[in-house]
N, C-alpha and C positions, 0 to 999 in steps of 0.2 A: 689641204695637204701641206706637212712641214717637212723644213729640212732644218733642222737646229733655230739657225737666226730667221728663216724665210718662209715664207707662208704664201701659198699662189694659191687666187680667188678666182673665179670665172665668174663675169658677171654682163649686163645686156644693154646696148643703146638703145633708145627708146624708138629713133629714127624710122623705123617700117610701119609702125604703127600711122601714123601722118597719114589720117586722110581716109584709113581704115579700120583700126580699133581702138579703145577706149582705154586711158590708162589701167582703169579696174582689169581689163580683158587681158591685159599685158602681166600684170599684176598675179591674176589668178594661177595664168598661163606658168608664172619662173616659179610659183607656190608650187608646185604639182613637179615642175622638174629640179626643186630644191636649190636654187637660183637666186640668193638674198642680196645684190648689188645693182644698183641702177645708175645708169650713167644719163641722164636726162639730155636727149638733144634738144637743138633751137628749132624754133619753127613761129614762122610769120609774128603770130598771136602773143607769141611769149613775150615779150616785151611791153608789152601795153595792158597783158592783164592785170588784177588787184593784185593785190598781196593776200587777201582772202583766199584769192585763187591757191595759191601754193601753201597756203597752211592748210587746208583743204585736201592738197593734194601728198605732203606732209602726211598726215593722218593716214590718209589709204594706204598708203607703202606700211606705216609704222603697223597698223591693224594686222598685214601679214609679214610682219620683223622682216619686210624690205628696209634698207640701206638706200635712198640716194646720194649717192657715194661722190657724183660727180657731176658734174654738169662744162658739158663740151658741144660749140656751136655743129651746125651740121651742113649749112650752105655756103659755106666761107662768105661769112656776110660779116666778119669783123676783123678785117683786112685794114692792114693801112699802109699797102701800097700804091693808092692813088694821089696824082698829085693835085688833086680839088680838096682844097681846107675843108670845103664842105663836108665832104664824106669822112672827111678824116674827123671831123668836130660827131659827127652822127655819130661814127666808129666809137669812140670814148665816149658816149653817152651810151650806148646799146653794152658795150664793155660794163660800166659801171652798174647796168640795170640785172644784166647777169650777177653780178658777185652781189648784191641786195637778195637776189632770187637766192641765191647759193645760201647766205647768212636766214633767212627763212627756213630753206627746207634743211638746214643742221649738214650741207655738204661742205666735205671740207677743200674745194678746189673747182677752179672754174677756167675751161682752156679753150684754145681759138688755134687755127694754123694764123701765118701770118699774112695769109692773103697772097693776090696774086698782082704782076704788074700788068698791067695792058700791053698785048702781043706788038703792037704797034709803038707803045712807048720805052722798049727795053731798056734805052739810055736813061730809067728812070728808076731801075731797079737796085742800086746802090742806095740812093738817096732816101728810097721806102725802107731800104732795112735802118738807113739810119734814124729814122722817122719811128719807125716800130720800135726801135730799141728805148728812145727817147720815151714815148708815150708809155710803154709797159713799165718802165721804172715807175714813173708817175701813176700808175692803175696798181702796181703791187705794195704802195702807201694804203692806196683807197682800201685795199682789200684785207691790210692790216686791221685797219679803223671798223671795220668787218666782220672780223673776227674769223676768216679763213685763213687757212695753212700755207697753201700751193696756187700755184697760177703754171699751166701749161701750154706748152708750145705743141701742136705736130710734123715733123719732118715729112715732105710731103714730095712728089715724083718727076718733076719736071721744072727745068734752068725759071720760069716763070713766076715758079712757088716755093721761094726759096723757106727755108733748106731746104737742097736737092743731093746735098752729096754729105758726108761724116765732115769733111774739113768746115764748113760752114756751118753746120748743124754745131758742133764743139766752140768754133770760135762762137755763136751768136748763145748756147746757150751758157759757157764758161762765164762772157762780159755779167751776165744779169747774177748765175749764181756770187760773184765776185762781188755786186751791189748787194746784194741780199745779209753776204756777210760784211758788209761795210756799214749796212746798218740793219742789224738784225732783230732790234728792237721796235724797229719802224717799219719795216716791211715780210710781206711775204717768201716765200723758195718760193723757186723756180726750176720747173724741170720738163720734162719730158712728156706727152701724150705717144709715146709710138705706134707703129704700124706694124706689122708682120709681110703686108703684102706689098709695102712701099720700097721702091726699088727707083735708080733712075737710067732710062733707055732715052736716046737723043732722035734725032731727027729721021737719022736711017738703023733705026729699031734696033740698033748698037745700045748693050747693056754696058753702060758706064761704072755702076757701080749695082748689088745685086743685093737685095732684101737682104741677106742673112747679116753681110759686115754692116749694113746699111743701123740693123741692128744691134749690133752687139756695140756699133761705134758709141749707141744712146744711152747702153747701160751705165754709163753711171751721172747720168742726169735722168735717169728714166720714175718716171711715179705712176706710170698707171702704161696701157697700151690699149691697140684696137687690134680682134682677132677678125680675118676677113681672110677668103682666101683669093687667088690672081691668077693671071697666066704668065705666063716665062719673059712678057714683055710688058707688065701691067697693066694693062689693057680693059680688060673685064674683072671686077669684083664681083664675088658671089660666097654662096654660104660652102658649109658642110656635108651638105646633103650625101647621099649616098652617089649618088647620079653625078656630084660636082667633084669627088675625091678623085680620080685619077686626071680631068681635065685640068687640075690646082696645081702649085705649084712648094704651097707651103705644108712645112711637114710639122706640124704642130709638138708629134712627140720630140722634134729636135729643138723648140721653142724653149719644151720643160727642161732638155740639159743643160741648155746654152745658160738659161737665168739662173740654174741649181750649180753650174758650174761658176760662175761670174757673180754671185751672190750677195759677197763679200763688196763687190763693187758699188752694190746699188745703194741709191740714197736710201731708201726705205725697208723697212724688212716684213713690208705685205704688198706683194701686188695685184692688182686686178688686170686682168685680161678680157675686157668689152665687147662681148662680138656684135660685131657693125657690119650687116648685112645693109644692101639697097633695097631685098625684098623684093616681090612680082611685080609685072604691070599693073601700074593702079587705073584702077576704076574700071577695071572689067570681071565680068560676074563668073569668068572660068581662072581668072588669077588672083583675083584679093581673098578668095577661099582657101590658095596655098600657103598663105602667111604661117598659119598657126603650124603644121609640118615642118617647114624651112628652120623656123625657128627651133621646137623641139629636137628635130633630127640634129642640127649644127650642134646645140647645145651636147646632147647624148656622146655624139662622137669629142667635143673637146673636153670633157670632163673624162672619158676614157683612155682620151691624149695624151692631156694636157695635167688633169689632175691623179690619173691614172687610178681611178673608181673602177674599180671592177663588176661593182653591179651593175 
């Protein structure tokens, strides 16, 4: 669907399938609902398989003119808000093996939140962002050498996992765009993974600040998003389903004005919109058979949202 300069894509995180179906199965499943964007999440395995692996896996998407478009961790496992070098030396190696993965399967971007501090080490959590900021400058060289576009950040819901609120989100993602064009020859942009259902409530369930400005603060660092829907206090993430639209809180057709309105702001003039479901209980034989519904149903309703398909 276009608006002049703007072009909104709906497309799917890979993340539910983990542990229940097979890329192919996923694969077949976005063929049938006209669905050609894949946003690859992380999972255990992905880091230590071949490179075979993903030229392999490369092909299967291409055989049905899938796009993976993206690739975005899913357990916030590359975090560098800890203060053990350790994890922080892992973190840049796991980082670096992602944007290899990315330069493989032909995506042009590869994102992480920034992690989170330890509930018990708060006094630590300045010192992580400036650690992040540090180390990402240094990984969006790598990803030059690369041959990637973008590297993303996601603004994520609570004082722990910073950004939590627009002033933060702008300060931390302003500094890196501002390196990017300081040396724009040498590194990747930088921008945005947003949320729709990302919102931030404190201690006593007091909305501090509230998904929609949470939003519209990222548009113009924004290069891709995650559709998922929430409750009034973020709390539960869940799909589209029929059964989930009135418990939800987000209003998807208001998604479509907000970016057709704001447009003009965005760095890029095609977005995708990922829906990033959790999916059923796994491993039981009356919920891992819901997957394939959850998925097509969210899909159906955000395309008649979001891209406003009327078939």
């Amino acid at each position: 669907m276009e608006n002049k300069t703007l072009t909104l894509k709906i497309g799917v995180k890979s993340d539910p399938i983990e542990r229940i179906h097979s890329f192919n199965w996923l694969f077949d499943l976005m063929v049938e609902e006209a669905i050609f964007n894949l946003q690859l999440g992380s999972f255990m395995e992905l880091y230590f398989l071949s490179d075979n692996f993903f030229v392999k896996l490369r092909k299967k998407a291409e055989a049905r003119n899938i796009k993976i478009s993206s690739i975005f961790t899913s357990h916030r496992e590359c975090g560098f808000m800890y203060e053990d070098p350790e994890f922080i030396r892992i973190t840049q190696r796991n980082y670096k093996r992602l944007i290899e993965i990315a330069e493989i399967l032909g995506s042009p971007s590869v994102g992480s939140s920034i992690g989170g501090v330890l509930r018990d080490r708060l006094d630590y959590r300045k010192r992580g962002l400036d650690v992040y900021i540090e180390k990402i400058k240094e990984i969006m060289h790598y990803a030059k050498v690369h041959k990637l576009e973008w590297l993303t950040m996601e603004p994520m819901s609570c004082f722990a996992e910073p950004p939590c609120n627009s002033k933060e989100l702008v300060k931390i993602a302003s500094e890196l765009m501002r390196y990017h064009k300081k040396y724009p020859e040498e590194t990747v942009k930088f921008g945005l993974c947003a949320d729709v259902s990302h919102g931030w409530a404190n201690k006593r369930k007091e909305v501090i600040e509230n998904n929609i400005d949470y939003f519209i603060a990222g548009i113009p660092y924004m290069y891709e998003f995650h559709f998922k829907n929430t409750d009034r206090i973020y709390y539960e993430t869940f799909g589209f389903e029929p059964e989930n639209i009135d418990r939800g809180i987000v209003d998807v057709s208001k998604i479509h004005e907000i970016l057709l309105k704001h447009y003009a702001e965005l760095p890029v003039a095609e977005i995708v919109g990922y829906l990033e479901i959790p999916g059923p209980k796994i491993g039981r034989d009356y919920t891992d058979s819901l997957l394939g519904r959850m998925i097509r149903e969210s899909l159906r309703y955000l395309k008649k949202e979001f891209l406003k398909d009327k078939d």
